[in-house]
C-alpha positions in Angstrom: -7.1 -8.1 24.0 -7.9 -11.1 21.7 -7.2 -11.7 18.1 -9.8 -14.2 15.8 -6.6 -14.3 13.0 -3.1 -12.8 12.2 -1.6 -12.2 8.7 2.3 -11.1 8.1 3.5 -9.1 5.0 6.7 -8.4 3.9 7.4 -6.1 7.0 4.6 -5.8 9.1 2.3 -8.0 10.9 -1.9 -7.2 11.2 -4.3 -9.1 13.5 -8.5 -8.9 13.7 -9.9 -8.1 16.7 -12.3 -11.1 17.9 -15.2 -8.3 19.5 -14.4 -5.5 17.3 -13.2 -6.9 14.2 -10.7 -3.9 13.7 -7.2 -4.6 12.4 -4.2 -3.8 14.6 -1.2 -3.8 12.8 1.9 -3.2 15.3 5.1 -1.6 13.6 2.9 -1.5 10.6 0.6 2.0 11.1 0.9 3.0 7.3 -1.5 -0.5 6.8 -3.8 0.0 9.6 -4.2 3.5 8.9 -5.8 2.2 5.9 -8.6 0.2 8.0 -9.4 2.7 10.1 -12.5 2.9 11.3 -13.7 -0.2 9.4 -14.6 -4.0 10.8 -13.3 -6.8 9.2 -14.7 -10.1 8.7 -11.5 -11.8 6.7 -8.1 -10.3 6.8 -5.3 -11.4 4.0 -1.9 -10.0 3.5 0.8 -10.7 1.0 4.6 -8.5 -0.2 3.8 -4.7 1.2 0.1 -5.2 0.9 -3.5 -6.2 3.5 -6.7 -6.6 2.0 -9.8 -7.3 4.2 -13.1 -8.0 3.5 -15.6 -5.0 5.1 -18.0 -6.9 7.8 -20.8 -4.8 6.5 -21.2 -5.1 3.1 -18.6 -7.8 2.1 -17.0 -5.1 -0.1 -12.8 -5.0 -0.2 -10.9 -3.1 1.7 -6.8 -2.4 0.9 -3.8 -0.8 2.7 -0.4 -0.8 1.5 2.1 -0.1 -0.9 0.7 0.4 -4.4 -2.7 -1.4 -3.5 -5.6 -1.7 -6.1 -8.8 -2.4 -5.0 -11.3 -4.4 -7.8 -14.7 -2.8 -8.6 -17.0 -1.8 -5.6 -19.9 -3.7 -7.0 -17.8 -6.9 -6.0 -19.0 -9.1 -2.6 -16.6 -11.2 -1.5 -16.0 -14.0 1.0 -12.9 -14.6 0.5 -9.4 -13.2 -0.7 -5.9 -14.4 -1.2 -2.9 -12.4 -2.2 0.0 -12.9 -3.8 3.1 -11.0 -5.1 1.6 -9.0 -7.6 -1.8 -10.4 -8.1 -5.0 -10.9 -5.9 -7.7 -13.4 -6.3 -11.4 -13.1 -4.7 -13.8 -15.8 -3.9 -17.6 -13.3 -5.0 -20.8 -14.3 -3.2 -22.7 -16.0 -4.5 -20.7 -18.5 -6.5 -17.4 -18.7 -5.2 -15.6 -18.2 -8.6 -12.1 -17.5 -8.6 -11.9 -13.9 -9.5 -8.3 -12.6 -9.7 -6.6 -9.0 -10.6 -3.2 -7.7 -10.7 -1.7 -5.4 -8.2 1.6 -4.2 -10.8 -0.6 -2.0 -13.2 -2.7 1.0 -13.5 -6.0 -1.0 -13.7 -8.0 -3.5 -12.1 -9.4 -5.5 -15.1 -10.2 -8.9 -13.9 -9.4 -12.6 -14.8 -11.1 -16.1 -14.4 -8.7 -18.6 -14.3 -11.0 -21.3 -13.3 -14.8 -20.3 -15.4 -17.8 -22.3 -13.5 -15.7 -23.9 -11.0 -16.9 -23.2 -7.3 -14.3 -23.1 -4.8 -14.0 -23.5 -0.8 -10.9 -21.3 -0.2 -8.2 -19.7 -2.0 -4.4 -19.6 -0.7 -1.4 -17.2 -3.0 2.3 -17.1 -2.5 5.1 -15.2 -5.0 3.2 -16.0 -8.1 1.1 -18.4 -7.2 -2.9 -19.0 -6.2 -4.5 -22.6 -5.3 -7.9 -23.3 -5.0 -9.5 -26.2 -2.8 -12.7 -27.3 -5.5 -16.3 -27.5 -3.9 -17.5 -30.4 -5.5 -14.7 -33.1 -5.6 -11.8 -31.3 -2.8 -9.2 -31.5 -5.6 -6.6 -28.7 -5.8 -6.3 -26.2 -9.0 -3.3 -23.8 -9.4 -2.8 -21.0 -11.8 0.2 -18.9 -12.1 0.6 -15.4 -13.5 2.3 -17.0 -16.4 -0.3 -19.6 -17.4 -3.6 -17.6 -16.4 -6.2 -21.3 -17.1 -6.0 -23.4 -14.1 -4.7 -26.9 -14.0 -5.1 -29.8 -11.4 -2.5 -30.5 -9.4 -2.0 -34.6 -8.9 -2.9 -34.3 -5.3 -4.6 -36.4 -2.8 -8.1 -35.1 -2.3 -7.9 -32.8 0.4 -9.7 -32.3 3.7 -12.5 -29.6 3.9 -12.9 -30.0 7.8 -13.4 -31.8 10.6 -15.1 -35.3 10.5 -17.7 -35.5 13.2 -20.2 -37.9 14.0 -23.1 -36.4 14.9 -24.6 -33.9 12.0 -26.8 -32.0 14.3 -23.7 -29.9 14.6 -23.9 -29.0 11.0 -25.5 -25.6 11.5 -25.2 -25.0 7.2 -25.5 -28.5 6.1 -22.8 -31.2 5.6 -20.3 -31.8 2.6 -22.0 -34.6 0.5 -20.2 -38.2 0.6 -18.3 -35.8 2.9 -18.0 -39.8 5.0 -15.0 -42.0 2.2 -12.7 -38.6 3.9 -13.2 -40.1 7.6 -11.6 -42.7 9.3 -14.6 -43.8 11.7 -17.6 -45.4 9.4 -20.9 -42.7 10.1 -18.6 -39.8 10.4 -19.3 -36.7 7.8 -17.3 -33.3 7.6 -19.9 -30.0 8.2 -20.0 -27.3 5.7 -18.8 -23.6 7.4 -19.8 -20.6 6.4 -18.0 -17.1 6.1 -20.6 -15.8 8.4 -22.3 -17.0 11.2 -25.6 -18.7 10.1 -27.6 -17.2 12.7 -28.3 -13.5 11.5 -26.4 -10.6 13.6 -25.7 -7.2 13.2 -25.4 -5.5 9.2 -23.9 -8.1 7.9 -26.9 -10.3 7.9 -28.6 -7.5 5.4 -29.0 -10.1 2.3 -30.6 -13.1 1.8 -27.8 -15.3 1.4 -28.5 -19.4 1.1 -24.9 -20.4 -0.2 -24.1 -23.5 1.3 -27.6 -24.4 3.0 -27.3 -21.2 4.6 -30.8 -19.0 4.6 -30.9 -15.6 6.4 -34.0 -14.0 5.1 -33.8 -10.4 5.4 -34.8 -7.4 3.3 -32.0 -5.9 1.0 -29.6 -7.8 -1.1 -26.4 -6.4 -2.3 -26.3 -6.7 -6.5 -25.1 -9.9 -8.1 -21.6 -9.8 -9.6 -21.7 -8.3 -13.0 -21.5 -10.6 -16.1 -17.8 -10.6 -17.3 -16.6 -8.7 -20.0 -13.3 -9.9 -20.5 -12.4 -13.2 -19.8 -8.6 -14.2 -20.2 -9.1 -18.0 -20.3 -9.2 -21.0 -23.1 -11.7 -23.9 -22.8 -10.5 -27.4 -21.8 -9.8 -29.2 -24.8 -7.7 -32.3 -25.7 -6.0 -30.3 -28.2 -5.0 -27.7 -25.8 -1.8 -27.5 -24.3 -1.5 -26.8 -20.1 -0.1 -23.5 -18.9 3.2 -23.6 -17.4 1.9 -23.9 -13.9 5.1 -23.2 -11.3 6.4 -21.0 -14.2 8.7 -18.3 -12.5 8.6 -14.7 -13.5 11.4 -14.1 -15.9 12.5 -10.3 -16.8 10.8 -10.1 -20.3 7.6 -12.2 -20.1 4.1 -11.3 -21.3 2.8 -8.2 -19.4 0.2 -8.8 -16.9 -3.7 -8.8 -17.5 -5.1 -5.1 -17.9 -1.0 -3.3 -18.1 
């Protein structure tokens, strides 16, 4: 049996499938009963808690202890969990969308407003973000829910190679001042296959150069209605960003 990834929580360890994209989680049943019968197209785990994104619809799925999922009508591409939050990367524009995973609701949070991202990582209280359009890292903390750049080298979003024909969705622009070897660019990846297969190819999706016409579409994310962020400003201070939880700080978003 072959795995395409493999996530550890707290106590338990989950892998994908590569043909059937089902989770396996051994000396973890509790979690896997909780993907049962469902394909998986990115798997995430983080304290008592596995969240995967459904192959089908790009809706997320959750198993574990005290999980909250956010609202169905979300499409995601891309999760990262922390201790007691969760952060979502919605199709089509890749904005950080985050909830909390201590509390009786899912209300959501936009630490980073109008910033696309590549991926998202989370650890303990912490999420990062690689940025689309410049590869710089942003962090945001539980305590200090506006994101701030970390001082940071740019970072590498892939491979350089030197022939682009590889570039099935398109290549990163001025993707060459990363690479070593003059002519060389880094290819753009895609969550899914470009080629359209199966039900998951249902929408039209052309993020990143991408373009799988087909007939339905899931529904765009809905507009917010509460954002918990401040502008950029000069006369803003930064939130704290490695601040540690503390007994007695500022409840989280939506408790």
């Amino acid at each position: 049996m072959a795995f395409a990834s493999l996530v550890s929580g707290d106590d338990f360890t989950c892998a994908m499938e590569t043909n059937t994209s089902a989770v396996r989680c051994p000396r973890g049943g509790a979690v896997e009963a909780g993907f049962l019968n469902t394909s998986i197209s990115t798997l995430t785990a983080g304290g008592s808690r596995a969240y995967g994104v459904r192959k089908n619809d790009g809706g997320v799925r959750c198993s574990g202890g005290g999980v909250l999922a956010p609202r169905e009508d979300l499409y995601m591409d891309g999760l990262a969990i922390g201790d007691s939050h969760a952060c979502g990367l919605p199709r089509p524009n890749h904005t950080a969308t985050c909830w909390s995973l201590g509390c009786d609701t899912t209300t959501l949070y936009y630490p980073a407003v109008s910033t696309t991202f590549e991926l998202l990582v989370a650890g303990g209280n912490l999420t990062c973000g690689l940025v689309s359009t410049n590869f710089s890292l942003l962090c945001w903390s539980m305590d200090g829910l506006m994101a701030a750049e970390v001082n940071l080298p740019s970072i590498l979003p892939g491979v350089c190679v030197s022939d682009n024909s590889s570039c099935k969705c398109g290549l990163f622009p001025d993707s060459g001042r990363f690479c070593k070897v003059s002519g060389d660019i880094i290819c753009k990846v895609s969550p899914h296959p470009c080629a359209g297969r199966g039900e998951e190819r249902r929408w039209r999706w052309t993020l990143r150069r991408c373009s799988i016409d087909q007939s339905t579409k899931p529904p765009p994310p809905p507009t917010p209605s509460r954002v918990l962020h401040r502008p950029r400003g000069d006369t803003l201070p930064r939130p704290p960003l490695f601040a540690a939880s503390v007994p007695g700080r500022a409840p989280l978003p939506g408790c």
